[in-house]
BAVEX-173704 format. One record per residue (C-alpha): residue in one letter; y, x, z. Coordinates in Angstrom, 2 decimals, padded with zeros to 5 digits, always signed. Each point is the difference from the previous one (the first is absolute). Layout:
drenlo type A, c2 Y, c1 X, c3 Z
...
END
This chain:
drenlo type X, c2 -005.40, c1 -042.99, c3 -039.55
drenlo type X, c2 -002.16, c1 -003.07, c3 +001.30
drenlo type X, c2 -001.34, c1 -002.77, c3 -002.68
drenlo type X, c2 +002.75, c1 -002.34, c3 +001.56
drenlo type X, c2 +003.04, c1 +003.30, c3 -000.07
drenlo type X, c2 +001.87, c1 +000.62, c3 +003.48
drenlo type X, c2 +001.71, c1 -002.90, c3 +002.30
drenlo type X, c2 +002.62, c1 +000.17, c3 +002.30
drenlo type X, c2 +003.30, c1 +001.31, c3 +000.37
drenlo type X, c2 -000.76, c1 +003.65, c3 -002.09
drenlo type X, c2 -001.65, c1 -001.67, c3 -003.05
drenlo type X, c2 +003.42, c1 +000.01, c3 -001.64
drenlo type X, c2 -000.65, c1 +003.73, c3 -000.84
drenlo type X, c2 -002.51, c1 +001.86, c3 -002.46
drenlo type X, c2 +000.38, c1 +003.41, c3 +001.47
drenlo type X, c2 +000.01, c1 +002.17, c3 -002.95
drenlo type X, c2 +000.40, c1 -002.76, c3 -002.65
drenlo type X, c2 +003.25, c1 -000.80, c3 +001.12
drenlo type X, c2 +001.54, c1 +003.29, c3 -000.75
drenlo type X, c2 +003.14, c1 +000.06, c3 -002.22
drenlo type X, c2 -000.87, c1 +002.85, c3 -001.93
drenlo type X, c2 -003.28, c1 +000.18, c3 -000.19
drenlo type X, c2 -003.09, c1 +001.70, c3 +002.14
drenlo type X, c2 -002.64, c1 +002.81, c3 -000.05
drenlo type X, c2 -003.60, c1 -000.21, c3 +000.76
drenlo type X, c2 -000.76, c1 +002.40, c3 +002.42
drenlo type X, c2 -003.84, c1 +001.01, c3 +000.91
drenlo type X, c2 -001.12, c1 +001.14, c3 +003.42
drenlo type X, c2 -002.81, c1 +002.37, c3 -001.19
drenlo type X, c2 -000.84, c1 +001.91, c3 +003.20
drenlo type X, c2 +000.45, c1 -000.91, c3 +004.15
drenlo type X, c2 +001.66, c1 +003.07, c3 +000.42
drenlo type X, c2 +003.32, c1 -000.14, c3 +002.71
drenlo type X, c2 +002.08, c1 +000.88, c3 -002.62
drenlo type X, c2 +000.35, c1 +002.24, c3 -003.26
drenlo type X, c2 -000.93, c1 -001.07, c3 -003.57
drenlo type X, c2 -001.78, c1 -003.29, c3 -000.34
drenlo type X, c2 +000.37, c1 -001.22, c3 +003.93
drenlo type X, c2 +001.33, c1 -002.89, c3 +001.29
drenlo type X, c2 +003.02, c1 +001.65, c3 +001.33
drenlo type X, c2 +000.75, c1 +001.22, c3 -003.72
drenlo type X, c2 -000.11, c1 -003.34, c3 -001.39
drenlo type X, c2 +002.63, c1 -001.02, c3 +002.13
drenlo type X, c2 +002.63, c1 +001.88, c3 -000.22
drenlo type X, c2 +001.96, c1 -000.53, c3 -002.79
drenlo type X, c2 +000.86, c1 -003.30, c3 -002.12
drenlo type X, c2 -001.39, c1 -003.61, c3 -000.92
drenlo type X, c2 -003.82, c1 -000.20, c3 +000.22
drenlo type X, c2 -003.12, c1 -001.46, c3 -000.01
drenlo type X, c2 -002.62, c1 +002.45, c3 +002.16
drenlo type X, c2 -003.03, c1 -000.07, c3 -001.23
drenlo type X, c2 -003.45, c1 +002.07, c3 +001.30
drenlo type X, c2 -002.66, c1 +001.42, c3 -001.76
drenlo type X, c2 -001.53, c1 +000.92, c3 +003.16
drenlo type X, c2 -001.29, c1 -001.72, c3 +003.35
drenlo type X, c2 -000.17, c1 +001.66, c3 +003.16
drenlo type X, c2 +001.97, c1 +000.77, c3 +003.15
drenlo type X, c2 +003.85, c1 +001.72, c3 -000.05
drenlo type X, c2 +000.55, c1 +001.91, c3 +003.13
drenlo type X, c2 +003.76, c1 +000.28, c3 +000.50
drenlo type X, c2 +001.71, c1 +002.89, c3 +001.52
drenlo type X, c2 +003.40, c1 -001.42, c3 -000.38
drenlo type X, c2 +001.32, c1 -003.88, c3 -000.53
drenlo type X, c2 -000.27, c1 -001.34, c3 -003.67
drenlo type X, c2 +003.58, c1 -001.29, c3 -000.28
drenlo type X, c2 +000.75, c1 -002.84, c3 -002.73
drenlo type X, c2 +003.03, c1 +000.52, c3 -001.34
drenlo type X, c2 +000.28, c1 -000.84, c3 -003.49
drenlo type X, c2 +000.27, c1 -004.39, c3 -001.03
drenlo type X, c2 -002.01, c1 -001.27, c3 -002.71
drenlo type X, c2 -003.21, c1 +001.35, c3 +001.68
drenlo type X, c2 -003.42, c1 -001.53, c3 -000.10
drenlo type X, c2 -002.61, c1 +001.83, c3 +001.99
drenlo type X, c2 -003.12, c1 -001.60, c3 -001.01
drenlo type X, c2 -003.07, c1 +001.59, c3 +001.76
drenlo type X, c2 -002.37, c1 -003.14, c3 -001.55
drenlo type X, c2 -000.22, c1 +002.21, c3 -003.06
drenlo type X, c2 -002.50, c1 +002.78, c3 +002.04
drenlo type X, c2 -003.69, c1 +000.78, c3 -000.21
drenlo type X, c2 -002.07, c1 -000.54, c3 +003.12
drenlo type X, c2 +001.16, c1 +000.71, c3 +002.86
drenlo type X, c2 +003.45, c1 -001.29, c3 -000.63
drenlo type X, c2 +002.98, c1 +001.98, c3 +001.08
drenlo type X, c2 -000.11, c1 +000.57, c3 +003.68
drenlo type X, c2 +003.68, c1 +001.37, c3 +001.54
drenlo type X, c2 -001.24, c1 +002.41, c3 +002.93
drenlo type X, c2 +003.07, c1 +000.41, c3 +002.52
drenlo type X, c2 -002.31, c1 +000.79, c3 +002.92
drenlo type X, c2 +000.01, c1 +003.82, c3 +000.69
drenlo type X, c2 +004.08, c1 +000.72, c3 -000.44
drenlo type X, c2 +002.86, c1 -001.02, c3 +001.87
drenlo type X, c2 +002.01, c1 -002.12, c3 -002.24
drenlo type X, c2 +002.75, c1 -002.48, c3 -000.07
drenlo type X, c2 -001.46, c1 -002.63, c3 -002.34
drenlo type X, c2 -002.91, c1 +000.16, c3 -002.56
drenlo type X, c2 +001.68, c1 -001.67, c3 -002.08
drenlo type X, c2 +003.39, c1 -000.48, c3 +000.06
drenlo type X, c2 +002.73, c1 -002.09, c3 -002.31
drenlo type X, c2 +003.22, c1 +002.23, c3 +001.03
drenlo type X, c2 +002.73, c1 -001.27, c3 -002.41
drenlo type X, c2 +003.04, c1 +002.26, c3 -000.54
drenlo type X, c2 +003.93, c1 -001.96, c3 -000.40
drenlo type X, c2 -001.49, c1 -001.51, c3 -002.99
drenlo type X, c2 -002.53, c1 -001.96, c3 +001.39
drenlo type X, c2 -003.58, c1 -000.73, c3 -001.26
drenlo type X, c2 -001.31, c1 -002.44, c3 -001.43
drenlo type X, c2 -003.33, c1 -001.53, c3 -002.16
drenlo type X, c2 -002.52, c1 +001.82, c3 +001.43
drenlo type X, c2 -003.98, c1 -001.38, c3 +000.20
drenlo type X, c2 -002.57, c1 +002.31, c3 +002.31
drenlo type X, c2 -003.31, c1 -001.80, c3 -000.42
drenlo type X, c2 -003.97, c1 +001.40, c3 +001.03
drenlo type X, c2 +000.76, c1 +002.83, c3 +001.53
drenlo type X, c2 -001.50, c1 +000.68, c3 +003.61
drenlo type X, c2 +001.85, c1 +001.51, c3 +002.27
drenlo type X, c2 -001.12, c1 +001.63, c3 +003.04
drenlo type X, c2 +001.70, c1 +000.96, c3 +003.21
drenlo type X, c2 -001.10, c1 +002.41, c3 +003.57
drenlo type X, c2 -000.90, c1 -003.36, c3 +001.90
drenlo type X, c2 +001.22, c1 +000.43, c3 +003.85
drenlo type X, c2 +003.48, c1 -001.72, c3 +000.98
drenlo type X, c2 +001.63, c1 +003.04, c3 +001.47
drenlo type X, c2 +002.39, c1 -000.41, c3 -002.94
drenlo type X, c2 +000.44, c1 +003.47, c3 -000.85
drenlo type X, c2 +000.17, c1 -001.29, c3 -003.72
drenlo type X, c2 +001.47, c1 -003.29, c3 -001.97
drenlo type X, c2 -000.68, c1 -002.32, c3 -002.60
drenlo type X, c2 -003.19, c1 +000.38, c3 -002.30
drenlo type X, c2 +002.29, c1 -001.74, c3 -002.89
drenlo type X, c2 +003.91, c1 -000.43, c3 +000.73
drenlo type X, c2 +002.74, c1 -001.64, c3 -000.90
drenlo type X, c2 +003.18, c1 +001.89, c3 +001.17
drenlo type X, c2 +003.39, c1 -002.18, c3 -001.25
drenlo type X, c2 +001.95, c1 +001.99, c3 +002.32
drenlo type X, c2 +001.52, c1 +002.36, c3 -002.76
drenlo type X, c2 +000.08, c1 -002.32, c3 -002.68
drenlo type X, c2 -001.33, c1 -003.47, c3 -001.26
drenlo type X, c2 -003.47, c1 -000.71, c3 -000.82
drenlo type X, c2 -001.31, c1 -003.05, c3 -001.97
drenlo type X, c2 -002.22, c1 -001.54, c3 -001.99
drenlo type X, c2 -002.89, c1 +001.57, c3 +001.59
drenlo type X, c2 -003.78, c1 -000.99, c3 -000.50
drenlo type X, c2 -002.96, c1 +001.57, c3 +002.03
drenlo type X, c2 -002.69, c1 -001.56, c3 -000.84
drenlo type X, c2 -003.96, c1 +000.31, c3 +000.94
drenlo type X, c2 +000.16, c1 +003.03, c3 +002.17
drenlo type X, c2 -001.83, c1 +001.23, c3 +002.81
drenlo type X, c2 +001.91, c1 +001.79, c3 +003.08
drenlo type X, c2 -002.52, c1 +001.47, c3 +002.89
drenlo type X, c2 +000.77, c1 +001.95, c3 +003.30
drenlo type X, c2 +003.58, c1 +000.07, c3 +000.08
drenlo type X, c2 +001.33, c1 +001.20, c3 +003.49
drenlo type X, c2 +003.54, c1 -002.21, c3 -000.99
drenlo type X, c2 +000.64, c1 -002.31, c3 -002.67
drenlo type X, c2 -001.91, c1 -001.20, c3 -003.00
drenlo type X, c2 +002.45, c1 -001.01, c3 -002.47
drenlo type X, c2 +003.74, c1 -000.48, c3 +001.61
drenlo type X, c2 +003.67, c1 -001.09, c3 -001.53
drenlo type X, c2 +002.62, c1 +001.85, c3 +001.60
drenlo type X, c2 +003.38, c1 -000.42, c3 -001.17
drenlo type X, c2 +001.34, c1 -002.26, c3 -003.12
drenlo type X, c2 -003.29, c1 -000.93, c3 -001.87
drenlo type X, c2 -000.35, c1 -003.26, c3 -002.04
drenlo type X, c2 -002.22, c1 -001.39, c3 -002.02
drenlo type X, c2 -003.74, c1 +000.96, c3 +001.23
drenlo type X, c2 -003.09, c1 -001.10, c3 -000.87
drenlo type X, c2 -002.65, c1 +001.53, c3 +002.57
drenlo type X, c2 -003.55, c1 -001.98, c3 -001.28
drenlo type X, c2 -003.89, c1 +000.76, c3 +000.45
drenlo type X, c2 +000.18, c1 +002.74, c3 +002.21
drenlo type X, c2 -002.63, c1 +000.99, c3 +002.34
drenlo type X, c2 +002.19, c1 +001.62, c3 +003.43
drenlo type X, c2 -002.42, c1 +001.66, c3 +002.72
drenlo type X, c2 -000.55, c1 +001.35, c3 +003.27
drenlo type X, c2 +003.40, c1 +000.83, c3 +000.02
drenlo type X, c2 +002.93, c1 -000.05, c3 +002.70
drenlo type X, c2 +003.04, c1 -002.10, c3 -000.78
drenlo type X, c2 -001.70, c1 -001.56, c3 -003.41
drenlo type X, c2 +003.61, c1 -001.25, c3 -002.38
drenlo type X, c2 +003.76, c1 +000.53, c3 +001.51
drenlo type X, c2 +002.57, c1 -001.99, c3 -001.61
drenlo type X, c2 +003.03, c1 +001.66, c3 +002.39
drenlo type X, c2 +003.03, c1 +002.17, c3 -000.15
drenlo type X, c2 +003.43, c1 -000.07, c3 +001.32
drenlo type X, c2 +002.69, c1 -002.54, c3 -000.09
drenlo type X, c2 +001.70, c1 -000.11, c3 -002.80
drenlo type X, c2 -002.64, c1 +000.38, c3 -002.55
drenlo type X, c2 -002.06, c1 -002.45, c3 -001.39
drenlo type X, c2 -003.53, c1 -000.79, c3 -000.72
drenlo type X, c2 -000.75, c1 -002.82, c3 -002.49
drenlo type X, c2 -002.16, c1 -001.72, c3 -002.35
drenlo type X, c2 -002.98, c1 +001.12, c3 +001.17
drenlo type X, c2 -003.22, c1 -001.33, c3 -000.86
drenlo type X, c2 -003.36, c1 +000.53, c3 +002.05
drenlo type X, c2 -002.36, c1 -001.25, c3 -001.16
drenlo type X, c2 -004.16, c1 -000.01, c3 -000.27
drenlo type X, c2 -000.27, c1 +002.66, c3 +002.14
drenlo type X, c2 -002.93, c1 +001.16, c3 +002.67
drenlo type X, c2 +001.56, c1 +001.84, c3 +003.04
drenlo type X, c2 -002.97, c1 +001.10, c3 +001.80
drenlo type X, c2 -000.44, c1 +001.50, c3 +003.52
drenlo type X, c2 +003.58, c1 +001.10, c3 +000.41
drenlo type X, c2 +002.22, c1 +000.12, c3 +003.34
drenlo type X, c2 +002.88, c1 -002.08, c3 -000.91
drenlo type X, c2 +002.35, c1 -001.04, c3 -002.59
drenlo type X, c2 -001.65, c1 -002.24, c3 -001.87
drenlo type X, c2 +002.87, c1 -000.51, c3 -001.06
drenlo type X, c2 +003.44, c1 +001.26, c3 +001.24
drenlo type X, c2 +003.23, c1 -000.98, c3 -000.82
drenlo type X, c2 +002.87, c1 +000.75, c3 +002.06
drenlo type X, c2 +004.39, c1 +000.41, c3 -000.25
drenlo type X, c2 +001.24, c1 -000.77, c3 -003.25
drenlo type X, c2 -003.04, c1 -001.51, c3 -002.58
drenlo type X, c2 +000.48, c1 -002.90, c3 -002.92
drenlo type X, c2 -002.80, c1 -002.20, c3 -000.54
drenlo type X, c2 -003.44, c1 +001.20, c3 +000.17
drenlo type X, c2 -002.90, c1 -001.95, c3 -001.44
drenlo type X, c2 -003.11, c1 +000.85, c3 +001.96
drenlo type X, c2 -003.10, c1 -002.08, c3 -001.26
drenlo type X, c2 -003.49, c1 +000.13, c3 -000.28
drenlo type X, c2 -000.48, c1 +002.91, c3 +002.11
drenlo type X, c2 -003.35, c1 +000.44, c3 +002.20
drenlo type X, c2 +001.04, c1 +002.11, c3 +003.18
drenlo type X, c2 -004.08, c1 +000.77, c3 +001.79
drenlo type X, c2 +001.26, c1 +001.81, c3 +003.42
drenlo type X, c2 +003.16, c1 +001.24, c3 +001.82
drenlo type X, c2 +000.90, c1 +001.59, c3 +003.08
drenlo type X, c2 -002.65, c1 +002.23, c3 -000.62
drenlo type X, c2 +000.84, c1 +002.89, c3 +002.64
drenlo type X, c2 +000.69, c1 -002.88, c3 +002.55
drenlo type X, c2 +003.89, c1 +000.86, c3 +000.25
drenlo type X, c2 +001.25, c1 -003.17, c3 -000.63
drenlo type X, c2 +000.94, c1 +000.19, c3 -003.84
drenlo type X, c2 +000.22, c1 -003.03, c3 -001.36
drenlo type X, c2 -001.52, c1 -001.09, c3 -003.76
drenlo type X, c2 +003.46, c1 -001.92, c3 -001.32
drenlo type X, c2 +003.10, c1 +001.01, c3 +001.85
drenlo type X, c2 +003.15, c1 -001.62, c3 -001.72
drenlo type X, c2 +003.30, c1 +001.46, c3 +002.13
drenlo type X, c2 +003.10, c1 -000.87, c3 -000.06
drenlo type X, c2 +003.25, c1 +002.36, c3 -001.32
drenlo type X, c2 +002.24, c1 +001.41, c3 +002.96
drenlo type X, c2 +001.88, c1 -002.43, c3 +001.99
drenlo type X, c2 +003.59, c1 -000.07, c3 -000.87
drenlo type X, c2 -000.37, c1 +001.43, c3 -003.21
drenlo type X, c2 +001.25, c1 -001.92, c3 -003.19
drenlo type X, c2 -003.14, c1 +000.35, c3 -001.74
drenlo type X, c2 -002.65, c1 -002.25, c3 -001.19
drenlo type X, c2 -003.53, c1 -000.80, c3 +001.64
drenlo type X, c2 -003.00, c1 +000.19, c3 -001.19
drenlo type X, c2 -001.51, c1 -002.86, c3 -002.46
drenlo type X, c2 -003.43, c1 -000.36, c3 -000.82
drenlo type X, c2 -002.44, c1 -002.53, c3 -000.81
drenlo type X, c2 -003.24, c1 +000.61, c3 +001.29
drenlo type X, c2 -002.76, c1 -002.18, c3 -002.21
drenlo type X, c2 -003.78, c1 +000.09, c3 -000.05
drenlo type X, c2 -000.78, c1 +003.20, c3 +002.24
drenlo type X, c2 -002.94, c1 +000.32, c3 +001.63
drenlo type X, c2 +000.16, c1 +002.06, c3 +003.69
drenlo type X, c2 -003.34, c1 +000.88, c3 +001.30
drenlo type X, c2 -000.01, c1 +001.21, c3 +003.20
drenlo type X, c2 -002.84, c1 +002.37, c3 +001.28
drenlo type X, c2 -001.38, c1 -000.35, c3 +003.42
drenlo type X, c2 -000.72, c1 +003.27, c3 +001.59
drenlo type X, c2 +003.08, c1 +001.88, c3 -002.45
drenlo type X, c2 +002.40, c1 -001.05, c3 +002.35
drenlo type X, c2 +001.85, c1 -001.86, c3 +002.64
drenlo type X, c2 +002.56, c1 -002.21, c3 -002.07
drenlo type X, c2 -001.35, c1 -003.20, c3 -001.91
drenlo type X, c2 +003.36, c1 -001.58, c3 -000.32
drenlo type X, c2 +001.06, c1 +001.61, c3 -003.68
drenlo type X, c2 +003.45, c1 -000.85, c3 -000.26
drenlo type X, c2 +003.13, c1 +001.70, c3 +001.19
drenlo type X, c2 +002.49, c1 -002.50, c3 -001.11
drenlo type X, c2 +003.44, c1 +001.41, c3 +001.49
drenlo type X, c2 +003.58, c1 -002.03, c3 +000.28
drenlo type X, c2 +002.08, c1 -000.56, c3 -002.85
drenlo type X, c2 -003.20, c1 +000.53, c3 -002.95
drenlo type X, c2 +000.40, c1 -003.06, c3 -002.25
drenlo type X, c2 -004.02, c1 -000.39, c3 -000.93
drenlo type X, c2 -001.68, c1 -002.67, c3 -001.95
drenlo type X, c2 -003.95, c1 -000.26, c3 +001.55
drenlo type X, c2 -002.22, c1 -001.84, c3 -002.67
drenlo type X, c2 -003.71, c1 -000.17, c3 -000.23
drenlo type X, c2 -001.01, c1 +002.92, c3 +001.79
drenlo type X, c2 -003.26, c1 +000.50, c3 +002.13
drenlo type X, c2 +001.37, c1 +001.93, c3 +003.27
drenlo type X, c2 -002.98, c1 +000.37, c3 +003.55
drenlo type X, c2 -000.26, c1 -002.37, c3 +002.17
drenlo type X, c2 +001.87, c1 +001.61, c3 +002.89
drenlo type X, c2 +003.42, c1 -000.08, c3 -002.54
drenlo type X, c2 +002.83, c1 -001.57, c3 +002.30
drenlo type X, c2 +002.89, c1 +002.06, c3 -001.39
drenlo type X, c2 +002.38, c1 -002.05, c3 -002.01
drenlo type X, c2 -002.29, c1 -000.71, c3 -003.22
drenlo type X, c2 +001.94, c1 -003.08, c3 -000.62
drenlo type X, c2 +002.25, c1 -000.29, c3 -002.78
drenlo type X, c2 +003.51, c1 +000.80, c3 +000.17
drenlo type X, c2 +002.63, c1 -000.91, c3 -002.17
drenlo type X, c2 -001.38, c1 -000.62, c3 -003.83
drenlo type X, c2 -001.99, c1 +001.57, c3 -002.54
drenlo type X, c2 +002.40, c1 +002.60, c3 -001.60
drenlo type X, c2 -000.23, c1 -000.43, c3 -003.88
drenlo type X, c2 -001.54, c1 +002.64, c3 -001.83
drenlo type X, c2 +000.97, c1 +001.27, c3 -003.74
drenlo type X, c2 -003.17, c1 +002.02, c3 -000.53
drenlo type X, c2 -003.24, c1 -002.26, c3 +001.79
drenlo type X, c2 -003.44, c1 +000.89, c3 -000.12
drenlo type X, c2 -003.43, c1 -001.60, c3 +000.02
drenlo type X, c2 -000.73, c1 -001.08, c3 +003.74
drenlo type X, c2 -003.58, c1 +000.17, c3 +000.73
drenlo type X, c2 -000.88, c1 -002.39, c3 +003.13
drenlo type X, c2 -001.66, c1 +001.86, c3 +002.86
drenlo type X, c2 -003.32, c1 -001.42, c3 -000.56
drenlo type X, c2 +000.37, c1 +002.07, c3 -003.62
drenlo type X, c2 +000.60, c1 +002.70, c3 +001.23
drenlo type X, c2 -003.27, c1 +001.89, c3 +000.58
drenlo type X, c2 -000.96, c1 -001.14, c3 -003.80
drenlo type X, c2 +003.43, c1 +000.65, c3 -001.74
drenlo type X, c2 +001.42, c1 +003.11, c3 +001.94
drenlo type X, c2 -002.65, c1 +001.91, c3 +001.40
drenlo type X, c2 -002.07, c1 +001.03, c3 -003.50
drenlo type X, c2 +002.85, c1 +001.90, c3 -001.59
drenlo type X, c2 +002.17, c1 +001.07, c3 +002.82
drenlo type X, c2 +000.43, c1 +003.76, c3 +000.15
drenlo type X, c2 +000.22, c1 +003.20, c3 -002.59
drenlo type X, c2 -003.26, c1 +000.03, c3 -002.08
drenlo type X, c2 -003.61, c1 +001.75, c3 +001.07
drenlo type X, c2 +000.04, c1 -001.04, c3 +003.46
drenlo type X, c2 -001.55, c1 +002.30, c3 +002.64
drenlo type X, c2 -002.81, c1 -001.33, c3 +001.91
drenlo type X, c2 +002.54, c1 -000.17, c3 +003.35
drenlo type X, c2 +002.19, c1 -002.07, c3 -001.89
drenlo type X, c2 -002.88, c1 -002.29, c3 -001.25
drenlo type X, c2 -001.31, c1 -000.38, c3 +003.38
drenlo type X, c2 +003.50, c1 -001.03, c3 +001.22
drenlo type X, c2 +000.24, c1 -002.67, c3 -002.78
drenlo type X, c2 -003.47, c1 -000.78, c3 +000.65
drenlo type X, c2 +000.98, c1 -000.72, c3 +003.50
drenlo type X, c2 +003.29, c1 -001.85, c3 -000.61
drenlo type X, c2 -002.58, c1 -002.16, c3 -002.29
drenlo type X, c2 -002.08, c1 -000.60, c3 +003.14
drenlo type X, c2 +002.61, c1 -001.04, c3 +002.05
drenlo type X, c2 +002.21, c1 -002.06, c3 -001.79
END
């Protein structure tokens, strides 16, 4: 983990440490789809830490499905290049995909992996790394200091009853509808931290929350672009639950974010879409000039059990930006950061 260990919301877990009875050591020793000593092997069965022997790229011909709790995936611990997740030549549902059965899931950690989608937004797949609570609870939930490129959907979405998430460090670009915090009424997302995160270049949802969603804590985030195929997506879009529904709306506090719009990307400065019936805290955050759409506070700052470090935006560049991202950067994900740098 990082010097100062995880923040937020997830850092009440350990992944594998917090195992009742115990955990295996699994090594990754090949980038093979599946079969002995793949990725897909080392997940299918029990409480364990992944380990890999190997660097290099995973081509999947199927999802990798988490299923098991007490899982720690920890691609920091390959060789050069790092463990790239290569989703881009099949037709899949998610990359990566938490898929709980009745029992739920819970204490998992995914850090430095890079995963890697078929770019477009035709939408003919999902979610490079998913959260899917529909058939069962998910919680206590790190992902920490990933990369996510080329997604056609989602980055990294909640669906259904998830709680306790720390998302932190992660490097989201050129990508469609970036991080999806929606389901339907009636389930719950909540206790969601976000924070210390570059979302680079995407379309839209930078963040979205919509229908039923606890408190989120989204800080210290540095958005650089939205709206990117001109089509009107907005960078934070915070909607409300369905009228006339008992159900609760959406709380978040939004603290120290930096949104950078790009001239020339698209046609939409203004980056929030703040909707009816959200209950948002804005603190501290450095939105464009153009902003007009409700960035004043509302309500109070919810209280949160789990806070992390804010970093101010004028930190930003020298706190987030060196050691965002899965490890062994490629030089198109330098020259974004290199950009952001410029920018900002």
């Amino acid at each position: 983990p990082p010097p100062s260990g995880y923040e937020g919301f997830g850092s009440i877990t350990k992944g594998h440490e917090d195992a009742p009875g115990g955990f295996t050591t699994v090594h990754v020793t090949n980038t093979n789809d599946a079969g002995a000593g793949s990725l897909r092997s080392a997940l299918s069965a029990g409480s364990r830490l992944i380990v890999f022997d190997i660097g290099g790229t995973i081509t999947l011909a199927s999802d990798l499905q988490i299923v098991n709790s007490y899982l720690t995936i920890d691609g920091a611990t390959a060789p050069s290049p790092g463990i790239t997740i290569d989703a881009s030549a099949s037709i899949l549902y998610q990359a990566l995909v938490m898929e709980p059965g009745a029992g739920g899931l819970t204490d998992i950690i995914v850090r430095s992996l890079r995963l890697v989608g078929p770019g477009g937004h035709d939408n003919t797949t999902s979610d490079l790394l998913g959260m899917d609570g529909g058939t069962g609870n998910i919680a206590r939930v790190i992902i920490d200091r990933c990369t996510m490129t080329a997604s056609n959907d989602g980055c990294c979405d909640c669906a259904g009853n998830v709680a306790d998430v720390t998302i932190s460090y992660c490097f989201f670009r050129n990508t469609q509808t970036c991080l999806n915090m929606n389901g339907d009424s009636g389930v719950s997302r909540q206790r969601i931290s976000v924070h210390h995160n570059v979302m680079s270049k995407c379309q839209e949802r930078m963040i979205r929350m919509a229908h039923r969603n606890g408190v989120i804590d989204l800080v210290s985030n540095i958005v650089y672009g939205w709206d990117w195929n001109a089509t009107g997506g907005g960078a934070l879009q915070i909607r409300p639950g369905v009228v006339g529904e008992d159900e609760d709306y959406p709380k978040i506090n939004v603290e120290d974010n930096l949104y950078q719009f790009v001239a020339g990307h698209g046609t939409e400065e203004n980056a929030i879409r703040h909707y009816i019936n959200g209950d948002v805290w804005y603190a501290n955050n450095l939105f464009p000039a153009g902003e007009t759409n409700d960035v004043s506070t509302v309500g109070s700052r919810h209280a949160i059990s789990q806070e992390v470090t804010h970093t101010t935006t004028g930190q930003l560049e020298a706190v987030v930006l060196p050691s965002v991202g899965a490890p062994f950067r490629t030089a198109a994900e330098q020259a974004d950061i290199d950009e952001i740098a410029a920018a900002i």
